[in-house]
N, C-alpha and C positions, 0 to 999 in steps of 0.2 A: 507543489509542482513536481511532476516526474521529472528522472532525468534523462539527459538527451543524450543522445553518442552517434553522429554521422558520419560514415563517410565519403558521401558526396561531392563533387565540385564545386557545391554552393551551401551558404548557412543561412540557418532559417535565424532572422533579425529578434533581437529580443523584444521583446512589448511592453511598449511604455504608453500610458496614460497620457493623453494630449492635455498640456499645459491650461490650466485657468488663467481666467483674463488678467488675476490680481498677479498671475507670476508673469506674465507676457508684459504686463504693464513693468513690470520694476528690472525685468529683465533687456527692453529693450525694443521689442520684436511689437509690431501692430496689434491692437487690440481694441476689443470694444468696449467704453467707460460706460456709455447709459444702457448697454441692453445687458450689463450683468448683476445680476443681484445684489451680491456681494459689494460691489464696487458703489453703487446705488448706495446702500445703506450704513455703510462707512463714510463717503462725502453725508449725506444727511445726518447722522450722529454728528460731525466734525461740524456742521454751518448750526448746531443747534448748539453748542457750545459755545464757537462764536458768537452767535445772537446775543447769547447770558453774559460773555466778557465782552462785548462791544459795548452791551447797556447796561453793565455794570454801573452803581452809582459810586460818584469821587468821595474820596473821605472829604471830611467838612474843613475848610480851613481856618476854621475857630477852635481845630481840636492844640492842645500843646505841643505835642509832637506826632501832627498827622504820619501815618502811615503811607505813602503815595502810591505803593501798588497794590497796598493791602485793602481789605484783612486778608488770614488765609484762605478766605472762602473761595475769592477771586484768584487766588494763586492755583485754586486745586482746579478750579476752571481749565487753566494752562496744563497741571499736571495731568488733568485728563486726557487732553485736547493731544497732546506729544506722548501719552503713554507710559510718562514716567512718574517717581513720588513727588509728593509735597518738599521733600527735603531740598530735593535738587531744583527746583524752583528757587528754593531761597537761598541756596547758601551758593550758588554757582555766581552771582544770582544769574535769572532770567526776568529779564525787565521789558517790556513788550507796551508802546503806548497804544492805545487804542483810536479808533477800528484796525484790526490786523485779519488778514482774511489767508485761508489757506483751502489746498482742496482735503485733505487725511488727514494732516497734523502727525501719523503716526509714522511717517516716513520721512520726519525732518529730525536729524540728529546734532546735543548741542554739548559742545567739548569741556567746555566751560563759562567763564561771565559774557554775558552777550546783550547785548540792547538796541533796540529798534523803536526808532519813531514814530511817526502816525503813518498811517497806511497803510503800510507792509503790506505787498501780495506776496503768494509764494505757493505757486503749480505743482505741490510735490507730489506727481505723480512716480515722480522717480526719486530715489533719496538725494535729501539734501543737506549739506551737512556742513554746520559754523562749528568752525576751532573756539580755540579760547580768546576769549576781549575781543570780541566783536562788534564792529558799531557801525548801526544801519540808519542812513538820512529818512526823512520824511517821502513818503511817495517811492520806495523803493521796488521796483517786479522782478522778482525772482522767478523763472519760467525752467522746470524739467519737462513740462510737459509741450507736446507742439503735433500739426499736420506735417504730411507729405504733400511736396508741391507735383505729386503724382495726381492727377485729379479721378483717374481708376480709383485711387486709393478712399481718398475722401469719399465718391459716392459710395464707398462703403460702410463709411461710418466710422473706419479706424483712426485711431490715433496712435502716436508713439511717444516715448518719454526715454529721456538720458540724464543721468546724474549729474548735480552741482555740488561741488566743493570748494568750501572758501576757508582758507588757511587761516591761523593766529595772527590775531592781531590787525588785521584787514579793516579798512574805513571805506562805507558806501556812500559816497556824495548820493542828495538828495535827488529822486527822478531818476537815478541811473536804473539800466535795463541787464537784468544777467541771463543767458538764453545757453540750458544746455545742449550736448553736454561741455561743461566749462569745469577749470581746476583754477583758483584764484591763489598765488603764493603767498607765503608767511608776509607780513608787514608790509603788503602792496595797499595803495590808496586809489578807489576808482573813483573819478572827479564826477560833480555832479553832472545830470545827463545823458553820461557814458552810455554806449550800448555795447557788451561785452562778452564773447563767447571763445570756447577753445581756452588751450591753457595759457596763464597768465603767468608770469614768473613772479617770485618772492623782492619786496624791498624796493616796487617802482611805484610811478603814478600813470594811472591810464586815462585817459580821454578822449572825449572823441566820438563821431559815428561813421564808418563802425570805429573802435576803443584802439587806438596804438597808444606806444609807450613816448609820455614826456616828457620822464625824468626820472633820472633811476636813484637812490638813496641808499643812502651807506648807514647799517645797524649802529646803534650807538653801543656798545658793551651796559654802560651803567642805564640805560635806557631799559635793557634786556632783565637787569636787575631787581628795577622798579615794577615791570610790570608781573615780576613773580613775589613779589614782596605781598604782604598779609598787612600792610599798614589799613586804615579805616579809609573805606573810598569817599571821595567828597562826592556834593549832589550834582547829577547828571546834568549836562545841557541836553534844554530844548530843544536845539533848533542847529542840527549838526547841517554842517556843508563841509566843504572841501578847503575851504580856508581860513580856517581853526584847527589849533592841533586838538588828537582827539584825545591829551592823554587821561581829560578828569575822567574818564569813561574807564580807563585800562587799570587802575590801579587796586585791584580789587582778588581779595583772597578767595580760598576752595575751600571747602570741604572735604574730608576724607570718605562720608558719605555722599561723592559725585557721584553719579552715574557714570560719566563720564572721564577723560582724561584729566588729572590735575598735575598740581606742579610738585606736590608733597611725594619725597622720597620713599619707594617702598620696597619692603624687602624682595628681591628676587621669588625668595624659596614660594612666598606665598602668591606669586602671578602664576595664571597660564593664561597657552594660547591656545583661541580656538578657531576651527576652520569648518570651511561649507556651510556657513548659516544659510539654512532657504530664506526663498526672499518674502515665504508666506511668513514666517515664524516672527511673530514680535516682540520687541525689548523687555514687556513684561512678562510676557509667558518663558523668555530666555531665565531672566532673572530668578522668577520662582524655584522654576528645577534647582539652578544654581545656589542656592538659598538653602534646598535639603541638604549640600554637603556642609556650607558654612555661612558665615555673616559676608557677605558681601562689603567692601569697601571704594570698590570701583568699579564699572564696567566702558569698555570702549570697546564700541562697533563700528567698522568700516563696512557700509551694506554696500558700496558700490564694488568691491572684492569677498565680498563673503565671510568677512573675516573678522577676529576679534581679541581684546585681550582682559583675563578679569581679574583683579586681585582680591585676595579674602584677606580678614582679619587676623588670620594666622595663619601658620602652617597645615595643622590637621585640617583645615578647610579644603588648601589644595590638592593636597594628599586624596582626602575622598573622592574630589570633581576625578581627579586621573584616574584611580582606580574606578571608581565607576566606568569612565571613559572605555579604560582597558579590560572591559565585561566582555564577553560574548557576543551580547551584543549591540556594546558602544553605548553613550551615553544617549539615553534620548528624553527628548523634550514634547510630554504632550500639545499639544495644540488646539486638537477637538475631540469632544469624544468617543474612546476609542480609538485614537490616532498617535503617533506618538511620531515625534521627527529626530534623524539619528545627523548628530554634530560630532566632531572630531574635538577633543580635551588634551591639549599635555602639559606637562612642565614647560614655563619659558626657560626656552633655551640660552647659554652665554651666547656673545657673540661671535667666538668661535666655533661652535656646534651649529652655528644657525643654518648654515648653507647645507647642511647634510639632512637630508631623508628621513623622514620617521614615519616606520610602516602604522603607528599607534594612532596616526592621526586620520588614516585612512575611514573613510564613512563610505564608501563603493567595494561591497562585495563581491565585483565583477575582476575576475585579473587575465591571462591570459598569457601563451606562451607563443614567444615568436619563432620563426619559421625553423623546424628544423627535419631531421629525414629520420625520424623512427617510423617503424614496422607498426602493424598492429597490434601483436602482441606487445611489443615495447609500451606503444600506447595506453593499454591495458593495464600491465602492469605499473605504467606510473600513475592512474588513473587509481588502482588501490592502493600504492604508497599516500597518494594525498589526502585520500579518503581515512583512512588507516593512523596519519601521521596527524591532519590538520583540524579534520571534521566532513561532515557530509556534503553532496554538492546536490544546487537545484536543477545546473542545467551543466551540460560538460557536451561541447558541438568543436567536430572537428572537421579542418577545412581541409585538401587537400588540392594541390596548388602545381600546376606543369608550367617550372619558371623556362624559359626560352633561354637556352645556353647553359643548359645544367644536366649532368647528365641522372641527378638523383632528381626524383618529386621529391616536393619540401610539403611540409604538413602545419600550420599554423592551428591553436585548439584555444578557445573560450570557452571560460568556469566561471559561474557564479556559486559563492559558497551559503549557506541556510545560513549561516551566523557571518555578519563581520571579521567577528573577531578568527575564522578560518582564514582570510583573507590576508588578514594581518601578520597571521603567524606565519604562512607558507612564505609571504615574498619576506619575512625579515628572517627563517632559514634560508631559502634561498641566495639573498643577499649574502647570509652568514657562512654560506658551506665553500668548506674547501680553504681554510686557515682563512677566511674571510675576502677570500678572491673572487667573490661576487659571480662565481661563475657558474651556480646554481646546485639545485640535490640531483648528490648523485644514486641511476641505479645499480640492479646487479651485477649487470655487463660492464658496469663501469663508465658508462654515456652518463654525461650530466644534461641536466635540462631544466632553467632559469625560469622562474615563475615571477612577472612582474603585474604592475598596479596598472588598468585600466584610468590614468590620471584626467578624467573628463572634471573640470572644476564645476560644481553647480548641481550633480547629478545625487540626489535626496533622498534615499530610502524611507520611505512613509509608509509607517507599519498602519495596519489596518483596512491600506485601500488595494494591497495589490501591485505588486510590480517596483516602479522606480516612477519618481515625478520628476521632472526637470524642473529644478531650482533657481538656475543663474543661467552664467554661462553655458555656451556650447563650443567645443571643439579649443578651450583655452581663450576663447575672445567672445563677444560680441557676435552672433552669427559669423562663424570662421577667422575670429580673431579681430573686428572693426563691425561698425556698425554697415550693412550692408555692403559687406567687404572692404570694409575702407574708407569707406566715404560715407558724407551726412547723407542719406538719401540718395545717394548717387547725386543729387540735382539741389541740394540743399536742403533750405527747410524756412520755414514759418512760425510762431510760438501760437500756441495753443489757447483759443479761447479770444482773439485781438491782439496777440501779440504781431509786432514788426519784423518785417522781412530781414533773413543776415543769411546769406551767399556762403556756402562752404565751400572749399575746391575740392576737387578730387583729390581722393588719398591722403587725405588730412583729416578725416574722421577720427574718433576717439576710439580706441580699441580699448576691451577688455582684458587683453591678456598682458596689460601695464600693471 
């Protein structure tokens, strides 16, 4: 791409590729599930696996010590069907009784031990995602996906989908309905029946249609204890409801080969965190990449922020994920061929560093400098220190602005740099100059001038097709921060597919930029 230099009253907008239905789906925004290929052939993969683990035949109970979810054959069903190993089936465990019906399977994420009854549905058109010791009744509908009670909308054929999340420890009375998008809290029990949406808070019992709270519950410490304990778990019940405790279900150990979060101690040095996962990129393809710096001992993904964290088996593992990260440019994760998608890698931070900035983590090689009164020449001239100092730029467009009650024009300029890793380096001198007073590189006259990060969460550099994709987020939320500003739909919503009607209010929406 040439580069650009105006100075006009107006700037020519940068070009982005219109979102696929598969990121519009996870992302929030309307979309169409049967007129796209992709999405097409992903549910059909997913109901053909199901098919195989629905009619899976039972071990014999003549054998000595049947296997009840076994063999592995039937487990790697599951491992398929979620996108994850054989290991993390068994050692998490994932215990799943049959018929369980989902629409992807590869959009539902699981933290750790989790079990579910007969029926299970679960719409994951949008990610959904069990903590650890999870225990789901018979007959349970888990719904991200749903219509607009816009009926424009529907004759179009769209759908929309929002995220569910159900915290540790969490028990689904049998029949209950969960409709996102909804946040369930740690150690909350939703009674059978319930129908359930929005966030729920940690350590109550809900009930009810629609679900309020009937009783709120006080953690027990040594209860907390048990359930991270690695004792031998007894065998599961049948036949869960709401009045039965669920603890034979909770008592059950990890693996350091999770996938996911576990309760096992690890070293700092060898975690990081990673940020802007797209919402196209999947847990296995993340994984692989991940894999050529080191052994993997953990992975947690939070798809409904983008975000994530991984621990290797040692240090030299994390070491390489960073430094690759901190390349030119940035760590990337092929996806398809030819394609490669760019994620943000660093050391996890203490929790004293947490709150501060790291230009390292940056994936958006777009930055920009807010308004201030250089010349053209000035202009120029910082236009080659950055070039000079940082690296090459693709587009460099500058705006020129007659603010009302100023007696200078103000000049505002957007840069995208050819590599990230320009990106990176310019705003963390800039942050750095000036004994660290953040008040940007200075030039020869002596004017300083602040180079910061374009912080759009979700925005995916996808080498191979051109431009920038949109990932996630837009504008730090949900369509400007809420699902349609705020609110479900403006007017509510519906669950998708037969689901039952649940009434949102205004401005009570789930927003994105939580």
């Amino acid at each position: 791409m040439s580069n650009h230099y105006t100075t006009a009253g107006s700037t020519s907008a940068f070009q982005h590729d219109e979102l696929s239905e598969r990121e519009k789906m996870l992302s929030g925004q309307p979309y169409l599930a049967m007129c796209d290929v992709e999405l097409v052939k992903e549910r059909l993969q997913a109901r053909q696996i199901l098919q195989r683990y629905n009619n899976y035949p039972w071990p014999s109970p003549d054998e000595e010590d049947p296997d009840y979810f076994g063999p592995d054959e039937r487990r790697a069903l599951l491992a398929d069907l979620f996108g994850i190993q054989l290991d993390d089936i068994k050692n998490k465990p994932i215990e799943i009784e049959p018929p369980f019906y989902c629409d992807y399977g590869t959009n539902i994420t699981f933290k750790g031990p989790f079990y579910s009854n007969f029926n299970c549905h679960v719409l994951d058109c949008a990610s959904v995602t069990f903590g650890s010791r999870v225990i789901v009744g018979p007959g349970v509908h888990i719904y991200a996906g749903t219509h607009a009670t816009d009926v424009t909308e529907r004759k179009q054929g769209l759908e929309r989908a929002y995220p569910v999340t159900i915290g540790d420890d969490v028990w689904i009375g049998g029949g209950a309905v969960v409709l996102g998008p909804c946040t369930i809290g740690n150690g909350t029990t939703i009674a059978a029946g319930a129908v359930v949406r929005g966030n729920v808070p940690a350590n109550v019992v809900m009930g009810g249609v629609p679900a309020k709270i009937l009783k709120r519950l006080e953690p027990k410490p040594e209860a907390a204890k048990q359930s991270n304990s690695h004792s031998p778990r007894p065998k599961p019940s049948r036949h869960s409801t709401t009045t039965a405790k669920p603890q034979s279900m909770v008592e059950r150990g990890q693996s350091p080969t999770s996938t996911h979060a576990s309760d096992e101690s690890v070293d700092p040095a060898t975690e990081c965190f990673i940020v802007n996962i797209p919402a196209r990129l999947r847990p296995v393809e993340l994984k692989a990449a991940l894999r050529k710096c080191g052994e993997i001992r953990r992975l947690t993904l939070d798809r409904a922020r983008h975000l994530g964290f991984v621990a290797f088996a040692d240090v030299a593992g994390a070491e390489a994920a960073v430094d690759a990260g901190r390349a030119p440019d940035g760590f990337l994760v092929p996806v398809e061929e030819g394609r490669d998608v760019l994620i943000g890698i660093e050391h996890r931070r203490t929790d004293e560093e947490q709150r501060s900035f790291n230009p390292d983590l940056l994936t958006n090689p777009r930055c920009w400098i807010r308004s201030t009164t250089l010349d053209p020449d000035e202009l120029s001239e910082l236009k080659q220190t950055i070039e000079r100092e940082f690296g090459s730029l693709k587009v460099w467009t500058v705006v020129r602005r007659d603010t009302a009650g100023m007696t200078e024009e103000r000049t505002e300029v957007e840069l995208e740099f050819d590599h990230v890793g320009g990106a990176r380096a310019a705003i963390r001198a800039s942050r750095e100059a000036g004994d660290g007073d953040g008040r940007g590189i200075e030039l020869e006259n002596g004017r300083r001038v602040r180079i910061e990060s374009r912080k759009m969460v979700g925005w995916v550099n996808m080498r191979g097709r051109g431009g920038f994709q949109r990932g996630g987020f837009t504008r730090g939320g949900f369509v400007r921060g809420g699902f349609n500003r705020g609110s479900y739909n403006n007017r509510g919503g519906y669950n998708n597919r037969g689901g039952g009607s649940f009434r949102q209010s205004r401005g009570r929406g789930y927003s994105g930029a939580e």
